[in-house]
C-alpha positions in Angstrom: 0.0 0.0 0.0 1.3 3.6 -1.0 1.6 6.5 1.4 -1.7 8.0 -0.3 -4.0 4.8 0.8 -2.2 4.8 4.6 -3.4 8.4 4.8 -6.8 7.9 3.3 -7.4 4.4 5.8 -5.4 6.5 9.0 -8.4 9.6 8.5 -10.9 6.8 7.8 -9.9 5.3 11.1 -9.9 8.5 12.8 -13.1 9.5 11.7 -15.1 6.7 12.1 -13.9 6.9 15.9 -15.3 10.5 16.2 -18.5 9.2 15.0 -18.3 6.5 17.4 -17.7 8.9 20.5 -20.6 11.5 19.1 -23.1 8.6 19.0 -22.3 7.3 22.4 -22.5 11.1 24.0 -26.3 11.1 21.8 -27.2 7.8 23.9 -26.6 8.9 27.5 -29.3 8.4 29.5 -28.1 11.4 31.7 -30.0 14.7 30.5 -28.1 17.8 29.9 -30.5 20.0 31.2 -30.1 23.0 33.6 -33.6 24.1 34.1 -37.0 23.3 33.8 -40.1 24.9 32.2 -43.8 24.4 31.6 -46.3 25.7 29.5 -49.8 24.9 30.3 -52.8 26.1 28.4 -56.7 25.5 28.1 -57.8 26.2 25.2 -61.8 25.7 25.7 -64.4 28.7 26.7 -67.9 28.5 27.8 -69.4 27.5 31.6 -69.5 23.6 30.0 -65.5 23.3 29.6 -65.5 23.4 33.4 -63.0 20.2 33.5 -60.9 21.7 30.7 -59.6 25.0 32.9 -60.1 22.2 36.1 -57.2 19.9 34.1 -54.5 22.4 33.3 -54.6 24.2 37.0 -54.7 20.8 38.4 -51.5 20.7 36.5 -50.0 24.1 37.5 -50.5 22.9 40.8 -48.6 19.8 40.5 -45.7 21.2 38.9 -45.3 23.8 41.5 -45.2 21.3 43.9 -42.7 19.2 42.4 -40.5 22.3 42.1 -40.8 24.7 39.3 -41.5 28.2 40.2 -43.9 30.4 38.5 -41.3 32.2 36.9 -40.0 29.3 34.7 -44.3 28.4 34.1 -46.1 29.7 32.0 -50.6 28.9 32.3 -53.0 30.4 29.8 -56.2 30.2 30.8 -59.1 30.9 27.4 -61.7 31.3 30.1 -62.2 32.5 33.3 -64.4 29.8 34.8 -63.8 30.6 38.3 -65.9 33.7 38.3 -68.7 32.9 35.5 -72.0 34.0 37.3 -73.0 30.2 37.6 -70.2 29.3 39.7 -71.5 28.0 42.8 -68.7 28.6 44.5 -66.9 32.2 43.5 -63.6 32.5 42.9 -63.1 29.0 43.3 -62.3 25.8 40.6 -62.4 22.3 41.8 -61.1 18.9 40.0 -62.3 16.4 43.2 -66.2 16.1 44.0 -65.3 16.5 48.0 -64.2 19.9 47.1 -61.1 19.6 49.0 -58.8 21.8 47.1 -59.1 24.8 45.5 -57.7 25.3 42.7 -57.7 29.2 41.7 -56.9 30.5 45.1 -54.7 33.3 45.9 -51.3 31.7 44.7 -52.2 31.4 41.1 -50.1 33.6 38.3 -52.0 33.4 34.4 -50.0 34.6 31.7 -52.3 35.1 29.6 -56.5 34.8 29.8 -58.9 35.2 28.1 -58.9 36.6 24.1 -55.1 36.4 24.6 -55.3 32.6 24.5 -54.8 32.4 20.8 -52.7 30.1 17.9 -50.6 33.1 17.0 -50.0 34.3 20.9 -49.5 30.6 21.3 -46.9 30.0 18.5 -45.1 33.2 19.3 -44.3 32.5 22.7 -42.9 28.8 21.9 -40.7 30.2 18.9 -40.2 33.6 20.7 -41.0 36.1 18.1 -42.1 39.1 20.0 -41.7 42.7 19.8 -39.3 44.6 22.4 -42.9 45.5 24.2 -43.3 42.6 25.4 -42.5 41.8 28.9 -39.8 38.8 30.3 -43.0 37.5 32.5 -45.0 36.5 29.5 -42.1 34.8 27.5 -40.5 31.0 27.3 -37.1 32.3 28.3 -35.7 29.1 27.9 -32.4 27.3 26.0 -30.5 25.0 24.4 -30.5 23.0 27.9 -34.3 23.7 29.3 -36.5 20.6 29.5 -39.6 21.7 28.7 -43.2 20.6 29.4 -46.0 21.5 27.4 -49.6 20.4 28.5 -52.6 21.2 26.1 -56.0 20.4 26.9 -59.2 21.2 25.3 -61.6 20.5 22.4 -59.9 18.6 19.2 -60.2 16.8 16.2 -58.0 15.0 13.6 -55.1 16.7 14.0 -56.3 20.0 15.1 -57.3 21.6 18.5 -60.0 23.8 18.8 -59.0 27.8 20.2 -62.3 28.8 22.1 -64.3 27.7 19.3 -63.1 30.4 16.6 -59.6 29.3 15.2 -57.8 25.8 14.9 -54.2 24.7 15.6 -52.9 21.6 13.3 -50.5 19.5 14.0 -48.1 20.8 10.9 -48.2 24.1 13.0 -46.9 22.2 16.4 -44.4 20.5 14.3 -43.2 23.7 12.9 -43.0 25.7 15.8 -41.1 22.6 16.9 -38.9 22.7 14.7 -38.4 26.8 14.7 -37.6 26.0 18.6 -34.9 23.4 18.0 -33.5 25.5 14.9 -33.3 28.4 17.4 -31.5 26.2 20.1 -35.0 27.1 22.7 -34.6 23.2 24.0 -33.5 20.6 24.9 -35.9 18.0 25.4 -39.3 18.5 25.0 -42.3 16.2 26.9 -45.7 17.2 25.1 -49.0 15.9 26.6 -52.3 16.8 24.9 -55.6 15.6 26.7 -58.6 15.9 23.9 -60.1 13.6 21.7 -57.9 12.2 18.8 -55.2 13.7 21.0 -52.4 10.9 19.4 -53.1 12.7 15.9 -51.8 15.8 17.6 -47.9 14.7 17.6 -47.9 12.4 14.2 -46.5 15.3 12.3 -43.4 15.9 14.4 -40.2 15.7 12.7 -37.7 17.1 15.7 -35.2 15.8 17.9 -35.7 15.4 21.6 -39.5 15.2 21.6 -41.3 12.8 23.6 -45.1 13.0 23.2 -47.5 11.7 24.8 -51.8 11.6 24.2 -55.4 10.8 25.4 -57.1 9.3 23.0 -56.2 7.8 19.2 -58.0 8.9 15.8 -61.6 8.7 16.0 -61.9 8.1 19.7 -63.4 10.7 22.4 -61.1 11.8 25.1 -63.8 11.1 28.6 -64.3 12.6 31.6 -64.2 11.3 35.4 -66.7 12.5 37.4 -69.1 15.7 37.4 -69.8 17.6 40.7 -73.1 17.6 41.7 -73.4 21.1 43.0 -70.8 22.7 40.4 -73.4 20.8 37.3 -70.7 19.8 34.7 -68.0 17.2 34.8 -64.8 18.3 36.5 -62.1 16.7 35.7 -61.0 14.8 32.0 -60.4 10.5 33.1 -56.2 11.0 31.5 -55.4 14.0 33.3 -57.2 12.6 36.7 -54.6 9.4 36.3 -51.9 11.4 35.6 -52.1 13.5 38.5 -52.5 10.4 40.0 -49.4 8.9 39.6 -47.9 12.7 39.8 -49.2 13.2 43.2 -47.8 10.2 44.7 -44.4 11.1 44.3 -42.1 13.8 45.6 -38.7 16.1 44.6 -36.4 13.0 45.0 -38.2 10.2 43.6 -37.1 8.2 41.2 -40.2 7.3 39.3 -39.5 7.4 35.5 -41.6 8.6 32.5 -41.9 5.1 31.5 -43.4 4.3 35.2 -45.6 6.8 34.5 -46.6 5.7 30.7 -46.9 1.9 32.3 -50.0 3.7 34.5 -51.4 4.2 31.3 -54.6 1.4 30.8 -58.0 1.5 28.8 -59.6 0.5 31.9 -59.1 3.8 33.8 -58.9 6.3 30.6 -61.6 4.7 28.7 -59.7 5.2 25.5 -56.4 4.3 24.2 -53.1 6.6 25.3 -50.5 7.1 23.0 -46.7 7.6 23.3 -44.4 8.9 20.6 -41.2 8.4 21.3 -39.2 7.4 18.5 -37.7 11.2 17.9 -36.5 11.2 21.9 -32.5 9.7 22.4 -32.9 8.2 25.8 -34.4 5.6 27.1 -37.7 6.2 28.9 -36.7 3.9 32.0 -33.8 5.6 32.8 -35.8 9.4 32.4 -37.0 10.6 35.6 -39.9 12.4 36.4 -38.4 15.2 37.7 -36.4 15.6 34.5 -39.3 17.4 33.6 -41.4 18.5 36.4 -38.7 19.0 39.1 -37.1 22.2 40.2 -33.4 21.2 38.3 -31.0 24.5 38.0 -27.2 23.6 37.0 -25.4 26.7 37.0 -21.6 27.8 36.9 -18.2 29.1 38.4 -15.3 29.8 35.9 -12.2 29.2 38.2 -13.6 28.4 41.4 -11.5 30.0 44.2 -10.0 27.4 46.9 -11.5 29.8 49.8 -14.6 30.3 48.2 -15.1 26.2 47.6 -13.9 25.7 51.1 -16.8 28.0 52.3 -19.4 26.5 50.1 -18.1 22.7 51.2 -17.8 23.3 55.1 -19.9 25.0 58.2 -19.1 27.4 60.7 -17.0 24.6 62.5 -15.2 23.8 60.0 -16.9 20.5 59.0 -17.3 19.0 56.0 -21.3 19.2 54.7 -22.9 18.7 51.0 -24.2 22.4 50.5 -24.7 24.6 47.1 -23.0 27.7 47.2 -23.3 29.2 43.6 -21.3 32.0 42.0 -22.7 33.0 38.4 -20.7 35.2 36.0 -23.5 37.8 34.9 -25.3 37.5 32.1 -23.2 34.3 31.5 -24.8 30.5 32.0 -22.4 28.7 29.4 -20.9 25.6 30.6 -16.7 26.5 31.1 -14.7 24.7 33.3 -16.7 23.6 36.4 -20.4 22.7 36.7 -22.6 22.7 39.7 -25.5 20.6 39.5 -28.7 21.6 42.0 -30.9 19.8 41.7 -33.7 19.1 45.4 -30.9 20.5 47.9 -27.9 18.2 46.9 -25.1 19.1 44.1 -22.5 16.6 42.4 -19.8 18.1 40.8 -19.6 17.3 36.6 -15.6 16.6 36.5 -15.8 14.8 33.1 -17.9 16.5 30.5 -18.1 14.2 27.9 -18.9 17.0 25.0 -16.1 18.9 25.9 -14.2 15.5 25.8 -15.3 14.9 22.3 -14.4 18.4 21.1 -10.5 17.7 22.8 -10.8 14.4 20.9 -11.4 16.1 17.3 -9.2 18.9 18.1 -6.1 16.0 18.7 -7.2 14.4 16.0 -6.8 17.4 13.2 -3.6 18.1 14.7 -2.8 14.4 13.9 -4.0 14.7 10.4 -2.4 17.7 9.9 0.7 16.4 10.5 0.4 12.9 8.6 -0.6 15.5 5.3 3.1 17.7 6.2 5.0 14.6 6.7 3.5 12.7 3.4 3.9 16.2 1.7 7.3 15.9 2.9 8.1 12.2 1.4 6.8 12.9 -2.0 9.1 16.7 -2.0 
């Protein structure tokens, strides 16, 4: 074999190990997100859609509870069912016939109610394209490492969801604004659930990475409710949303319940219609995603150069002993992995001393420099 065909099977070599590294990074079951967000809307109006505004607070509730603040959720609410004059109770929204929780109550923050609840509002926010007037508080400030949950619930068709009755949303524009999202680096995982009937059509048109979708009901099947209140008059509650906060509500900050435990929960018996997963377009492998991947409070944030004092503070008490505490310094205005990574996540941190991107950027860089000099010393040969 000739110099030329060494050189050509060395970079073949060296390439195909690259590839190799890239793929193995892509199959981690360990996400590489640093904060999680939720979008929650109801896109139903009208005294009868009770259930539909009942399902996404029920929601908003849960999510809170598991961790994410209202600052990183954003709920739009299409009516305002809590104080239609038939309300029997003012003020108030119920998902349970005992009546035990409220869910409106004081510690509620909507985003946007009412006529605001629309596809182009709706589309905007997920892609952000907005004008300078628009406030931080009503934007998906979210990145290239923000899990994101988006719940939908309301009236719907084959592919399409109803907008209180006067505009549609199909699912080419969900795939697009998808797809505008990953384009524009606004994710990195995405868990969709959509309660409504033919929800599955919903997701059949997504095309992007790092989706996982999830649905009520298949084409031609009704999505059902679970019980009505008496007193209230309508149904309040849909039968998939009810068994999902089932499951949700059972488990806390630190469990370690996974998204397939929670798609296992999943049976015609309790939904009354068949629940769909798409999850061909999502890398990692549903047992080994937790819950709170998605509905926990996770922030990783960073120090460039960590001081020795400053990690001995953040590492030890007023004694002088040894404890696992977070003590966080953040370069402003700057949240891009460098040298050290913090991991918060429920009151504990592990330190990332191996970041396997950055290992597979060294890797190519070593390996150029190794090609480069293979090229000089051939050149050399045939001089």
């Amino acid at each position: 074999m000739n110099l030329g065909g060494v050189i050509i099977y060395v970079v073949l070599v060296l390439a195909t190990f690259v590839v190799s590294q890239e793929q193995l990074i892509e199959s981690n079951d360990d996400s590489r997100h640093t904060n999680n967000w939720a979008v929650l809307i109801s896109t139903s109006r009208f005294w009868f859609n009770y259930r539909h505004m009942a399902n996404v607070l029920s929601m908003y509730r849960t999510v809170k509870k598991l961790g994410i603040p209202d600052s990183q959720i954003i709920l739009m609410l299409a009516d305002d069912i809590a104080c239609n004059p038939r309300n029997a109770f003012p003020g108030s929204v119920f998902n349970n016939a005992d009546r035990a929780i409220d869910l409106y109550g004081d510690n509620i923050e909507v985003d946007y109610r009412g006529y605001e609840v629309t596809v182009e509002n709706f589309i905007r926010l997920l892609t952000d394209r907005w004008g300078p007037e628009q406030p931080s508080s009503k934007r998906l400030l979210t990145d290239e490492r923000s899990n994101i949950f988006i719940y939908m619930t309301g009236h719907g068709g084959d592919e399409f969801l109803k907008f209180q009755d006067a505009e549609e949303i199909s699912s080419y524009d969900l795939a697009d604004a998808f797809e505008q999202m990953y384009e524009k680096k606004r994710y990195n995982e995405i868990f969709f659930m959509i309660d409504t009937c033919q929800a599955n059509t919903m997701y059949t048109k997504f095309y992007s990475p790092n989706i996982l979708a999830v649905g009520s009901s298949r084409l031609n099947e009704s999505s059902y409710s679970h019980h009505s209140d008496i007193e209230i008059g309508v149904a309040v509650i849909d039968r998939f949303t009810y068994f999902n906060l089932d499951f949700l509500e059972n488990i806390d900050k630190n469990s370690n319940k996974t998204i397939q435990d929670l798609i296992d929960s999943y049976t015609f018996e309790n939904i009354h219609s068949h629940a769909g997963v798409r999850k061909d377009l999502f890398k990692r492998d549903l047992s080994n995603v937790l819950i709170t991947d998605f509905f926990g409070n996770v922030q990783k944030v960073v120090i460039d150069e960590p001081d020795e004092d400053i990690l001995y503070i953040a590492n030890h008490d007023e004694n002088g002993n040894y404890v696992n505490k977070t003590f966080v310094t953040v370069e402003e205005d700057d949240l891009k992995i460098k040298k050290h990574e913090i991991d918060v996540k429920f009151d504990s941190s592990d330190e990332v001393t191996n970041n396997p991107i950055h290992s597979v950027e060294k890797t190519g860089r070593i390996l150029l420099i190794l090609i480069a000099v293979i090229w000089l010393i051939s050149s050399y040969k045939f001089i």
